[in-house]
Every structure is written in C-alpha cells, then in structure tokens.
LONUMI-159167 format. One record per residue (C-alpha): residue number from 1; residue in three letters; z, y, x. Coordinates in steps of 0.25 Angstrom, whole numbers, padded with zeros to 4 digits, always signed. Example, Ala and Ser with C-alpha at 12.3 -4.5 7.8 and 13.67 -1.06 7.14 Angstrom:
# residues 2
[1,'ala',[+0031,-0018,+0049]],
[2,'ser',[+0029,-0004,+0055]],
# end
This chain:
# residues 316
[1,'unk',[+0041,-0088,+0013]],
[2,'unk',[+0040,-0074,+0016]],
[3,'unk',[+0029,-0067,+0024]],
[4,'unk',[+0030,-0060,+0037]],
[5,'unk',[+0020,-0051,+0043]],
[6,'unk',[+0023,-0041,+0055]],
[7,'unk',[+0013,-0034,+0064]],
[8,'unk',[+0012,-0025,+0076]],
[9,'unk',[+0002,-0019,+0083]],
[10,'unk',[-0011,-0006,+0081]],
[11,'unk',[-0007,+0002,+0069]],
[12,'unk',[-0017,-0007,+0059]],
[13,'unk',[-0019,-0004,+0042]],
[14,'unk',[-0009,-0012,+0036]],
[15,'unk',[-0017,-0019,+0025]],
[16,'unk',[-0024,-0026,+0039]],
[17,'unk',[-0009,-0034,+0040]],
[18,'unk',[-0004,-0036,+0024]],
[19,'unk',[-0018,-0036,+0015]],
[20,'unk',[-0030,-0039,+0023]],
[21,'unk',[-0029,-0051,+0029]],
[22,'unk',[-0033,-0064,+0021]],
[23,'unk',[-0019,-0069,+0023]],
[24,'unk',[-0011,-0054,+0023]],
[25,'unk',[+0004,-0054,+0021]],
[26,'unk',[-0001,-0050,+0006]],
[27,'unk',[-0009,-0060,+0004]],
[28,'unk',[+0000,-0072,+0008]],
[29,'unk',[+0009,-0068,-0001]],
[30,'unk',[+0000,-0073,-0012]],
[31,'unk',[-0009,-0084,-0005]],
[32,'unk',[+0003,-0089,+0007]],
[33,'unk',[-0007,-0097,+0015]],
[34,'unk',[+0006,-0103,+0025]],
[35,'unk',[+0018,-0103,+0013]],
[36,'unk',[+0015,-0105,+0000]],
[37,'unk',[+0026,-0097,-0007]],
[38,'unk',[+0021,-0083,-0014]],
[39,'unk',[+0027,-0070,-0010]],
[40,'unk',[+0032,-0064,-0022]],
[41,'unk',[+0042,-0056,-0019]],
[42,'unk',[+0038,-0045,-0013]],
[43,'unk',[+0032,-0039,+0001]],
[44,'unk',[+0032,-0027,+0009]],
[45,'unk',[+0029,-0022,+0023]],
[46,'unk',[+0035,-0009,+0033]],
[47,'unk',[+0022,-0004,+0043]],
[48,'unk',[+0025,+0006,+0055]],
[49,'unk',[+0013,+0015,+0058]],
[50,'unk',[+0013,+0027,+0066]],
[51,'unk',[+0001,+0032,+0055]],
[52,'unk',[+0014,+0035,+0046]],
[53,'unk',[+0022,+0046,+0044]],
[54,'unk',[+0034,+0038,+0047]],
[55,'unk',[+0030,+0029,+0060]],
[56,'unk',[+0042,+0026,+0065]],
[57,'unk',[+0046,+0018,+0050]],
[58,'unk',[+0041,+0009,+0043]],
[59,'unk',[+0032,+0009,+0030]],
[60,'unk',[+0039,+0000,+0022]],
[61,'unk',[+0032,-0005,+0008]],
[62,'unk',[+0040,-0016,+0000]],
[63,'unk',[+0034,-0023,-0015]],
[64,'unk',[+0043,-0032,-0020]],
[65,'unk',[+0031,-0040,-0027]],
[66,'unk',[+0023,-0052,-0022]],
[67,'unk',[+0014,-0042,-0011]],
[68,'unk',[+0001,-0048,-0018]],
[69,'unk',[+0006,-0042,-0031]],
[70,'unk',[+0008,-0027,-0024]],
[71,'unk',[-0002,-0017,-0027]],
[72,'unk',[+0003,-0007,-0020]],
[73,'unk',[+0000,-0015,-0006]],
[74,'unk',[-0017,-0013,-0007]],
[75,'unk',[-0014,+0003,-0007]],
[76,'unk',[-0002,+0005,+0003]],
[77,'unk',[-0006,-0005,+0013]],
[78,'unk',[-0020,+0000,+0017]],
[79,'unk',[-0015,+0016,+0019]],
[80,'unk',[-0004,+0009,+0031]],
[81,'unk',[-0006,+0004,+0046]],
[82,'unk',[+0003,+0000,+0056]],
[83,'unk',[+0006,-0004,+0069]],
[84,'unk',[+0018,-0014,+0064]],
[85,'unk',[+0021,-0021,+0051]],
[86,'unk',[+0030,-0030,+0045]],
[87,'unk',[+0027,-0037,+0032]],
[88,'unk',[+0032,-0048,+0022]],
[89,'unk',[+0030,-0054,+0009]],
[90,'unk',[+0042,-0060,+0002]],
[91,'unk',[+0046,-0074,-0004]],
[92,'unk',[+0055,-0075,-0012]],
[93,'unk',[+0063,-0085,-0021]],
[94,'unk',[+0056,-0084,-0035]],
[95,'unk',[+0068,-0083,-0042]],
[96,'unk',[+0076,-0074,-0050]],
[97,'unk',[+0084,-0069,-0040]],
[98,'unk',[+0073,-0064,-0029]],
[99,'unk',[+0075,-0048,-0030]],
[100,'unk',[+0061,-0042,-0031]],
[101,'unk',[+0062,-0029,-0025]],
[102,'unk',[+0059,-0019,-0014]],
[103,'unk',[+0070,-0020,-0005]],
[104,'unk',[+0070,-0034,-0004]],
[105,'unk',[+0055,-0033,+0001]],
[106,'unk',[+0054,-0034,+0017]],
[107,'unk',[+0051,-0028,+0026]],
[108,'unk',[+0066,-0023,+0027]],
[109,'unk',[+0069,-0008,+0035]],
[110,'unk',[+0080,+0001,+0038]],
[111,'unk',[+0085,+0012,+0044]],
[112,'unk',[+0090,+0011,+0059]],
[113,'unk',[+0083,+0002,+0064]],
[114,'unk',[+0067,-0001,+0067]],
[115,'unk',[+0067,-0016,+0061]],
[116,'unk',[+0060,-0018,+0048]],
[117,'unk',[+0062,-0033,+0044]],
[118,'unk',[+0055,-0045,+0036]],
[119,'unk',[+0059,-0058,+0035]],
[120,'unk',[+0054,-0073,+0030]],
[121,'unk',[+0065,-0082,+0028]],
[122,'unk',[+0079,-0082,+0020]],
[123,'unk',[+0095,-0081,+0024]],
[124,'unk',[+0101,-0090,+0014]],
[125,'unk',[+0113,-0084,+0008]],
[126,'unk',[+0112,-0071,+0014]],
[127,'unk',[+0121,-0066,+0004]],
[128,'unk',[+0131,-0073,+0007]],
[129,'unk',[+0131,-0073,+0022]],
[130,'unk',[+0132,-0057,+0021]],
[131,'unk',[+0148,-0061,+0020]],
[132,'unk',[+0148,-0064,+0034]],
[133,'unk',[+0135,-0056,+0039]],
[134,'unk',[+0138,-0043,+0034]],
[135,'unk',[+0147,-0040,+0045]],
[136,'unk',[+0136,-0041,+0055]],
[137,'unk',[+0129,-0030,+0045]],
[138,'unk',[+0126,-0015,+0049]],
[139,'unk',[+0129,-0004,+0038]],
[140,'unk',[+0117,+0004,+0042]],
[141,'unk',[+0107,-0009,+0038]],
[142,'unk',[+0118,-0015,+0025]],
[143,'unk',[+0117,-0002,+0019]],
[144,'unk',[+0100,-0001,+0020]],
[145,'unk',[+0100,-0015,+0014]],
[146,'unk',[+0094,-0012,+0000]],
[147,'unk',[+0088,-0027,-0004]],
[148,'unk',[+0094,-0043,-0008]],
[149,'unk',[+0086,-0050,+0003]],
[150,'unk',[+0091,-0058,+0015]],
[151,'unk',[+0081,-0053,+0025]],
[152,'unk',[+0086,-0038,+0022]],
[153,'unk',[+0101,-0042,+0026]],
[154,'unk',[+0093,-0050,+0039]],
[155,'unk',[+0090,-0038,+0041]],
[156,'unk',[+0104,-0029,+0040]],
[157,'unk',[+0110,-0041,+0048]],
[158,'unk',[+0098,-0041,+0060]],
[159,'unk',[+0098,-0025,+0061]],
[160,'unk',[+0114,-0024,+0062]],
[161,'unk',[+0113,-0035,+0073]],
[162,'unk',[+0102,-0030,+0082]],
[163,'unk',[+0108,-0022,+0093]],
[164,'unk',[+0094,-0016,+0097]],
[165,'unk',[+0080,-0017,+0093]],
[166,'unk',[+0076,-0025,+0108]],
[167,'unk',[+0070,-0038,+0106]],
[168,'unk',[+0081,-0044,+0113]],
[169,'unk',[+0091,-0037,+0103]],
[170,'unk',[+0083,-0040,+0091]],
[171,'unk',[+0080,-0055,+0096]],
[172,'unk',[+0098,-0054,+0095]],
[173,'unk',[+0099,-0047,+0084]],
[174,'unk',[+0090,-0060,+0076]],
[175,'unk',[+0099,-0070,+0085]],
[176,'unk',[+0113,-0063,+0080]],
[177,'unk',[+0108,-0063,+0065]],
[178,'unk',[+0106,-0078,+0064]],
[179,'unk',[+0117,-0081,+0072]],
[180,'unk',[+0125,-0073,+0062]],
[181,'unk',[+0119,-0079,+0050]],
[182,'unk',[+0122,-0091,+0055]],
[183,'unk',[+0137,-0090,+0057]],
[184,'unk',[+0139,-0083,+0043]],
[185,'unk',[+0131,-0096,+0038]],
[186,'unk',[+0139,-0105,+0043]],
[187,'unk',[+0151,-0096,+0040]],
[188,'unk',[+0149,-0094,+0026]],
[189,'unk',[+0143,-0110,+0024]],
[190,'unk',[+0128,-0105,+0020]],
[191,'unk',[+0121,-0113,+0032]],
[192,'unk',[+0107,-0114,+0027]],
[193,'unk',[+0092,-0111,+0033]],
[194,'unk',[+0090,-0098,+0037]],
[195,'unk',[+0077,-0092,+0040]],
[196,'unk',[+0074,-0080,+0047]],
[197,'unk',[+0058,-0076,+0050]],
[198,'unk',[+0059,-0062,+0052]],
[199,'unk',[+0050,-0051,+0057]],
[200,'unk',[+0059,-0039,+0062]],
[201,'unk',[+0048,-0027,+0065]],
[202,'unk',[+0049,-0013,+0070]],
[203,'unk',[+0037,-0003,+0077]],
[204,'unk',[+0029,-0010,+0085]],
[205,'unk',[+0040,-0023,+0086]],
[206,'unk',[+0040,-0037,+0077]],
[207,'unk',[+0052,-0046,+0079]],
[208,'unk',[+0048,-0059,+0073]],
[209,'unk',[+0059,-0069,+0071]],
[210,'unk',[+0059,-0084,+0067]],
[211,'unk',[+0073,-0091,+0066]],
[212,'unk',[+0085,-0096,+0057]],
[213,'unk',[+0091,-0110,+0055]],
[214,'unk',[+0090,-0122,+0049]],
[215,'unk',[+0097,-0128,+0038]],
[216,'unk',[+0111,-0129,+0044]],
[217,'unk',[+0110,-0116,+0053]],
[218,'unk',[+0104,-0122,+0065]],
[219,'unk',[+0095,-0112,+0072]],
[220,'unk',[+0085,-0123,+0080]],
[221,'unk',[+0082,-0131,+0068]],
[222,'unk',[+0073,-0144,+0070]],
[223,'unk',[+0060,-0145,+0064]],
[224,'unk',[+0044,-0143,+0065]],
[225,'unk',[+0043,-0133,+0054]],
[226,'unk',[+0028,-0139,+0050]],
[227,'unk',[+0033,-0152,+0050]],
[228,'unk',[+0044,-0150,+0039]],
[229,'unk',[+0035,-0138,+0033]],
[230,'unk',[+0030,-0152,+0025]],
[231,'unk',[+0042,-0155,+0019]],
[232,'unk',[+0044,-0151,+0003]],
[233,'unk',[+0046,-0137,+0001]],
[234,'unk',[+0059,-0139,-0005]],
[235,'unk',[+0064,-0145,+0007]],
[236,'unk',[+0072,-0141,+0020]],
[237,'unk',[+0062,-0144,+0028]],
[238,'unk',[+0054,-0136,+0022]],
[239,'unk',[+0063,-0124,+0025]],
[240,'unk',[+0067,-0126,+0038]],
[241,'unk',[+0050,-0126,+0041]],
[242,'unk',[+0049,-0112,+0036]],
[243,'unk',[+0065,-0111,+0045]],
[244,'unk',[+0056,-0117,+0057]],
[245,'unk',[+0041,-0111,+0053]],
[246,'unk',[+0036,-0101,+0065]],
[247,'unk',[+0033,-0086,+0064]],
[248,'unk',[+0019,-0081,+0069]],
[249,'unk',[+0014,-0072,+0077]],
[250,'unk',[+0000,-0067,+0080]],
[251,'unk',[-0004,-0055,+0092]],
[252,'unk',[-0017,-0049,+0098]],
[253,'unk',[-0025,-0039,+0097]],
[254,'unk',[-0036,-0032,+0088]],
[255,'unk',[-0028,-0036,+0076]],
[256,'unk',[-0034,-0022,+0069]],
[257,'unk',[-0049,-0029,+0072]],
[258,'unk',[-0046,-0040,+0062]],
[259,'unk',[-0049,-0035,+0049]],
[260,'unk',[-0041,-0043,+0038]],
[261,'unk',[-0035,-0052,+0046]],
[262,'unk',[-0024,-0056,+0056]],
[263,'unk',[-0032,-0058,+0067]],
[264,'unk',[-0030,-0053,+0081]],
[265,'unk',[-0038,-0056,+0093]],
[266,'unk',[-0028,-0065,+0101]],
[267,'unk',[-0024,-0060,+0113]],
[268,'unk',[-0014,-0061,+0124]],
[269,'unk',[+0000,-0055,+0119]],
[270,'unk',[-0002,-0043,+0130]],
[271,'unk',[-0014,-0040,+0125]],
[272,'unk',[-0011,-0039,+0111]],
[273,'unk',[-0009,-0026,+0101]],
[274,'unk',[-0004,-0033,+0089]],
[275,'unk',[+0006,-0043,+0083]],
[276,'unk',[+0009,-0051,+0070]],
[277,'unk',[+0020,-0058,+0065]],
[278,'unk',[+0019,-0066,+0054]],
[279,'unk',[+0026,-0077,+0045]],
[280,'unk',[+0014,-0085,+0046]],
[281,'unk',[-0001,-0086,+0053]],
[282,'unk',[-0009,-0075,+0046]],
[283,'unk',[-0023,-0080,+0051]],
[284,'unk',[-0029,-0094,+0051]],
[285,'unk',[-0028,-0096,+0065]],
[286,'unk',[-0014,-0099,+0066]],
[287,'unk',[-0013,-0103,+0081]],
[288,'unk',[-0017,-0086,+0083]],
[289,'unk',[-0001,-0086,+0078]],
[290,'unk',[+0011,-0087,+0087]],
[291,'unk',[+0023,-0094,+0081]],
[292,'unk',[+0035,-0089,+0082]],
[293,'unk',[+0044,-0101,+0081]],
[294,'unk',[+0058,-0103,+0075]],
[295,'unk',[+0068,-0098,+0084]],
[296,'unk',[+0060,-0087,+0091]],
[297,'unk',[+0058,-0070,+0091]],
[298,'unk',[+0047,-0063,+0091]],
[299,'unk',[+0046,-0050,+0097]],
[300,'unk',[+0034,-0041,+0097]],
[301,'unk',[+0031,-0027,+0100]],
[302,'unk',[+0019,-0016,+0100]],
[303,'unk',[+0019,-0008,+0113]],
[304,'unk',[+0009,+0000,+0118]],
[305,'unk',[-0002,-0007,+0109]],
[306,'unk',[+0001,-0021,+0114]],
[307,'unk',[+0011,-0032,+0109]],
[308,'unk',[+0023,-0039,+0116]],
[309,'unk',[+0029,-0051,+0110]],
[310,'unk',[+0039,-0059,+0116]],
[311,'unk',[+0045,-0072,+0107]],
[312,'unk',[+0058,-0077,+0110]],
[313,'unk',[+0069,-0087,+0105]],
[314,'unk',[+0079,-0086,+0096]],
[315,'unk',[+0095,-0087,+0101]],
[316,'unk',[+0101,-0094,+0089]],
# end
C-alpha cells in the first residue's frame, strides 16, 4: 500500500511534516504501523512556499529508493517550509519488472495546469485500456508524460477531462474519468477491481478522493472493509477492504505549536488554519481523524488563514 500525505495551512519547516514526527511519512515507510508492506520503491514530495524564488511552483524532489534509504532527505528537508505539501511513498510489486526510477516517483506535475497529483491504488491493465482511453487524452499532458506508471496516465486522462479547476468541475472531471475507465473495461473485457485514492493539490487547495469499483466494475460495492480486512491476504476480500478502506482527515489549529507531531488543537472547522490529508491516522488518537468514506470528495481550501472543507459524494 502506498502512502499519502497532504497538508495546507501557515508556511511551516518541512521536516515538521515528513521527518519529525514518530510516525512521519519517512518513517512509515520502514516501520508501517497500519499496513505491513515496506515502501521500497521510491518517495518524493512538491511543497509551495512563498519563501521561494519561485512561489507560484512547486519544489518538487523525487528518490527512486526506499525514502528511509535516502540521504539526501535529512539535508534538503530542513532548509524548506510550506503552506501546502503533498507527499508519498511508493509500494511496489517486488519483482523484476517494477521500474526504479525518477519519473515514476510521484508526486506527478505539468505545465498548464495548477494540479500536482499522488495516488494510492492501481488501474489494472492500464496499458491496455490506453487503446480506448487515449482518445479522451490531451497532447499538451501525453507529451509531458515521461514515466511507466498508472497513476501518471491517471493523471494525462483527469487533466484532459477537467473543464476548469472549481470544485464542481474537478468533483466532474473525477466522475468522467471513472466512468470512462469503465466503459473501456468492459469494452476491451478487462473488468477487474480498480482503486483510486488520490490526493489532487494545488496552492492553498487539497482535493482528496476515495472511489473505484469492485471486482466486476460495480461502483457501490457491498462490504464493512474491517470485517473482510481479516480474511487471508491473498484473498478478494482482502482487496476489496483496502477498495472499501476510508481516507482521513484531520484540521485545527496551532498545528505549528506541536513540535514532532501531528497534533492540532481540535477546533470548529471555521476556526481552523490547517488541514491534513492522509492515507491513514498519523497520531494515536484515531477518533481526532475524519474519514473520508468510499464514494465521497473532499474539498479543502486555505483563504485568508482559515480552512473551508466541504465533502460530497461521488456520482458514479
């Protein structure tokens, strides 16, 4: 399982959100305290910060090595802050045919557009369904594609759909794409589970998103994700689980007054300054999380210091 971690908020040092904290995105990679797979194939994150001489693009840093492996991360890290971030650790197959390499590192950026993207989940057969998605495909995003993985052509067929960057247009932009997926599935006979976790962020803005479908394309499939979570690994209950599993959310304020921690003094959402969307509960109060459910949209945004969130369901 892949890890996802995206924050808005006050401009903060970095290190406070990927190497501080007992359970930091690094550190999970190595010791997962939800999942028990290791990350090992790489890790990187893009940071927006008006302390850089580029404040309106984002600082991207990519390793393709396990992030606990990366020594380069404990002397770039602690010279950055941000006021929004968006970082992941990569799982991988461990196999022959995984390609180690930068560019398939997320999180993903182009030109033209705001989004940089990050994604825990898989599109089976992504190769194949190109034959009848690529015509929903922009040449300005095919021609920046540059790595092997799903999520980066996710992220050619998401940007080429969204007819503007509202949360109304993106929440239709994600409806389009499954619905798309889904006809070329069936088209092509290659119906199997698809899921789609992702984290879509730009200044100041998080769109979180948790959907897919099941084993035979439906896209309100039946099932208490903790309940078949027991079943073997090996099993398809197992996968629909992670399908099923929520994403979570956590927002207050003072988040800056918690040192090497993700901690924040709970609040009213009115009153809050900052925001963090994860893959999983980062502290061990896990009832401080909000659960973004299968099925549903997250949208938050940073506006004059304070954070609006607004969750809606998924047309599919």
């Amino acid at each position: 399982m892949c890890r996802v971690l995206a924050y808005i908020g006050p401009e903060i040092p970095v290190d406070s959100l990927l190497l501080l904290p007992p359970n930091s995105l690094i550190n999970q990679s190595i010791d997962p305290q939800l999942h028990p797979q290791l990350q090992l194939a790489g890790w990187g994150f893009g940071v927006w910060s008006n302390h850089l001489l580029k404040p309106d693009e984002p600082f991207l840093y990519h390793r393709p090595m396990a992030a606990f492996y990366d020594n380069n991360a404990q002397g770039v890290i602690p010279s950055l802050q941000g006021s929004t971030l968006l970082a992941h650790v990569r799982a991988a197959d461990y196999n022959s045919l995984t390609v180690l390499a930068d560019e398939n590192c997320h999180p993903f950026s182009y030109h033209e557009t705001p989004w940089i993207i990050a994604h825990n989940g898989a599109l089976p057969n992504w190769q194949l369904l190109q034959r009848e998605l690529l015509q929903h495909c922009e040449d300005r995003y095919l021609k920046q594609m540059r790595g092997t993985t799903d999520t980066e052509f996710l992220y050619v067929l998401l940007l080429s759909l969204l007819k503007g960057d509202s949360d109304d247009e993106v929440q239709q932009g994600f409806e389009k794409m499954l619905q798309v997926i889904l006809q070329a599935m069936k088209k092509l006979d290659l119906v199997e589970l698809t899921k789609l976790k992702i984290a879509l962020v730009a200044p100041n803005r998080i769109i979180g998103v948790n959907y897919g479908a099941g084993h035979d394309g439906e896209t309100a499939p039946k099932g208490d994700w903790k309940e078949l979570r027991k079943s073997d690994t090996e099993s398809d209950d197992y996968a629909l689980s992670m399908l099923l599993e929520p994403m979570y959310l956590l927002i207050g304020k003072n988040f800056q007054d918690h040192a090497h921690s993700y901690k924040v003094d709970s609040c009213p959402v009115e009153e809050a300054t900052s925001a963090l969307f994860a893959s999983e509960p980062l502290t061990d109060d896990r009832d401080e999380w909000e659960e973004i459910n299968f099925g549903e949209i997250l949208s938050l945004a940073c506006k004059d210091g304070h954070i609006t969130k607004k969750v809606s369901k998924l047309s599919m």
